[in-house]
N, C-alpha and C positions, 0 to 999 in steps of 0.2 A: 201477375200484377207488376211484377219488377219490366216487362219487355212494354206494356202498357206507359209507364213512366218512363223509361228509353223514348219510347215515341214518341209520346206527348212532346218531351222535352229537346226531341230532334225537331216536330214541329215548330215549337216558338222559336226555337233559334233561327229555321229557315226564315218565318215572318221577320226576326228583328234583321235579321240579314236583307232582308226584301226589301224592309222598309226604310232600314238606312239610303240603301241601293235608289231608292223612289226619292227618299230624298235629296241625296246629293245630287240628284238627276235634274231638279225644281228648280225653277228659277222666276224670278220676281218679274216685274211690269218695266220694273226700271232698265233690270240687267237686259230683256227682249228688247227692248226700243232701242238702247243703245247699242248692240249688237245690233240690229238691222238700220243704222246709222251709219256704224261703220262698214256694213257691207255695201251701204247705197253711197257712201262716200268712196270706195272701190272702186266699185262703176263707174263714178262721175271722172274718177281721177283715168281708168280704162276709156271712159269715150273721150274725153277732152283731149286729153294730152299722150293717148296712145298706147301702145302695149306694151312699149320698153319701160315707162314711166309707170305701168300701173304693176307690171313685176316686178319691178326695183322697190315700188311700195308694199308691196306683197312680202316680198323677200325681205324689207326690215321690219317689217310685224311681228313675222316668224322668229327671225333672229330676238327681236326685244323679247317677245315672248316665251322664248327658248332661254332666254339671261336672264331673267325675273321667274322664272321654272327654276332652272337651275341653280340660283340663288337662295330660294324660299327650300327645294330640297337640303343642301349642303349645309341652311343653318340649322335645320330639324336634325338633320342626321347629325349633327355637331353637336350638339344640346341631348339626343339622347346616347353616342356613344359612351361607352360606359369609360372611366377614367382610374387608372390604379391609384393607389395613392403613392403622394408625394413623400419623397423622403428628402431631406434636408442633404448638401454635398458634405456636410463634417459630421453624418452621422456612420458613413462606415471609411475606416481609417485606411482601407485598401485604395481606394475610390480616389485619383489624383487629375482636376482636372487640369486642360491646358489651360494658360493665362489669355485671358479676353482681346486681342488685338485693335488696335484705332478702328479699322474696320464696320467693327457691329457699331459703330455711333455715325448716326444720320447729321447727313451734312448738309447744306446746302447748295443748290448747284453752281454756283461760282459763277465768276463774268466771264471766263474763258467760255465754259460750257455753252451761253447766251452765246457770246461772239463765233462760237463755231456753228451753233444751227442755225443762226442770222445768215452765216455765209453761205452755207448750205441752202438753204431757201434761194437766196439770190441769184447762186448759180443753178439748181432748179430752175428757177424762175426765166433766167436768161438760155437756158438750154432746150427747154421745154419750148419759148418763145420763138428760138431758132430754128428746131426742127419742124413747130406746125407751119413758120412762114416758109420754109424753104424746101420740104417736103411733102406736106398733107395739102392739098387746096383744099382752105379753110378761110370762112367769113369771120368779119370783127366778132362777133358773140362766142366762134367756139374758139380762137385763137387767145380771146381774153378768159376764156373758164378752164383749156387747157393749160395756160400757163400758169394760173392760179394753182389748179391740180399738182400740175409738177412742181411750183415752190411750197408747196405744203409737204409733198412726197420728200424732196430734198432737205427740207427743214426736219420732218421723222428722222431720215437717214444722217442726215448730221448728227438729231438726238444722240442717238440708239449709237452711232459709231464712236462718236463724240464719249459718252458718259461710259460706254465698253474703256477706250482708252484711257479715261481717268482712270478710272476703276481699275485697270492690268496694273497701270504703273507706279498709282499709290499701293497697292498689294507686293508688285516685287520691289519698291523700295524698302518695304516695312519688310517681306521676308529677308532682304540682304542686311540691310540694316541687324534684324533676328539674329542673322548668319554669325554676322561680324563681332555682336555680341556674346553670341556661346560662344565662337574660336576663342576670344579674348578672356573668357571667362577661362576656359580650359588651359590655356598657356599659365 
């Protein structure tokens, strides 16, 4: 009797197992159309404007839909990781932490930072513009989208260098500045 209700009870699980499986599989009138929408829009963008054009649209599909995956995973998983509890810093008297530095406080990026990827852009801009005219034989349309390319590339690179170097030198000023202050403390 008991191997009977084992079975039984193996059986329904397969079915609700199936049938989840069936259902997540379903999909509506609306979500089919649209999906062979954007496949016939695929196409159009593959015969029209060619193969390099219609992989590049391919390839950001994936990507967006690779980021919007990966996004909807990492807040599930965020939400069910489990969490210890929180213990207050002046609950055990061992526990000494460091003093919070200027640092963790958001700043905003300053005029220097603007004036550095402004110049960054420009010389992109102007280097970029140099090499397609003096190098690549290149008509008005890609000499003017390459150099767009490269002062966007140079304006990033300004970013990213640019906001690196704040960043070092407000840190080693506040660690000397630190420095200077323990020595003095100690004397």
């Amino acid at each position: 009797m008991s191997d009977q209700r084992d079975g039984d009870q193996r059986d329904s699980d397969q079915r609700d197992s199936d049938r989840r499986l069936h259902k997540s599989l379903q999909f509506g009138t609306r979500s089919v159309l649209i999906g062979t929408a954007g496949c016939a829009l695929i196409a159009l963008v593959f015969q029209r404007f060619g193969a390099t054009a219609g992989v590049s649209l391919v390839w950001f599909l994936i990507l967006a839909a690779a980021h919007v995956a990966g996004n909807a995973f990492g807040t599930r998983q965020t939400a069910q990781a489990p969490r210890p509890p929180r213990e207050s810093p002046g609950s055990d008297p061992m526990i000494r932490y460091a003093p919070a530095t200027p640092l963790r406080d958001q700043r905003g990026f300053g005029r220097r930072l603007v004036i550095i990827t402004a110049s960054a852009a420009l010389a992109g801009l102007l280097l970029g513009s140099a090499a397609l005219v003096l190098v690549v034989p290149a008509n008005l349309a890609g000499i003017v989208l390459g150099s767009f390319s490269a002062a966007v590339l140079g304006g990033f690179l300004g970013f990213v260098g640019g906001s690196f170097v704040m960043v070092a030198t407000r840190s080693f000023r506040e660690a000397a500045a630190q420095e200077r202050h323990s020595v003095a403390k100690s004397v």
